[in-house]
N, C-alpha and C positions, 0 to 999 in steps of 0.2 A: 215486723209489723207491731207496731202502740194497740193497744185495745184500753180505753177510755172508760172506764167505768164509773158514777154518781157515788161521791162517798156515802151520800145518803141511801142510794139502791144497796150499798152493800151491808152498811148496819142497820136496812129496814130487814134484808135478809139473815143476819145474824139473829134478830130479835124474833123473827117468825122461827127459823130454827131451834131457837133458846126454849120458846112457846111448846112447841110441837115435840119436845121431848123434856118439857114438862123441866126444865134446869131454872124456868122460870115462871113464878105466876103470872096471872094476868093483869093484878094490880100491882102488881112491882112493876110489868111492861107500862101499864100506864103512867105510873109516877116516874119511868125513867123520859117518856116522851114527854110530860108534861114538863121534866126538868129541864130538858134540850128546850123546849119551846121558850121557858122561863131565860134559860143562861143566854139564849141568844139577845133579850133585849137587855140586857146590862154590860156594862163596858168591860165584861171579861171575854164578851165575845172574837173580840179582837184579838187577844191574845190566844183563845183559845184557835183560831181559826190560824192566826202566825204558827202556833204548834203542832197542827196537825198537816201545815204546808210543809213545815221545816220534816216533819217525820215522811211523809211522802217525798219527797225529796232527796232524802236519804237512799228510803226505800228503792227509790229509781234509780240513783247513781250508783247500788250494790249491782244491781242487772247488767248495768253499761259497761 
């Protein structure tokens, strides 16, 4: 059985974790979301997004 998970549900979860035991502030959480909002509209998004298919990818074909 696949279980589907939002790469974004799992690094909003990281970052409320990070929060909740204090490994990060809350203006750092903000400047790291504000960056992700920023990198996504410039053309490294793409590449950024090629590399984290390619490392998913990997990820799943160590399971199989």
């Amino acid at each position: 059985m696949a279980l589907t998970l939002s790469l974004v549900l799992l690094l909003g979860i990281a970052l409320a974790v990070l929060l909740r035991f204090k490994a990060l502030g809350a203006g750092a959480a903000v400047v790291a979301v504000l960056f992700g909002f920023y990198l996504a509209d410039t053309g490294a998004s793409t590449t950024v997004n090629d590399l984290v298919t390619a490392v998913t990818d990997a990820l799943r074909s160590i399971d199989t």
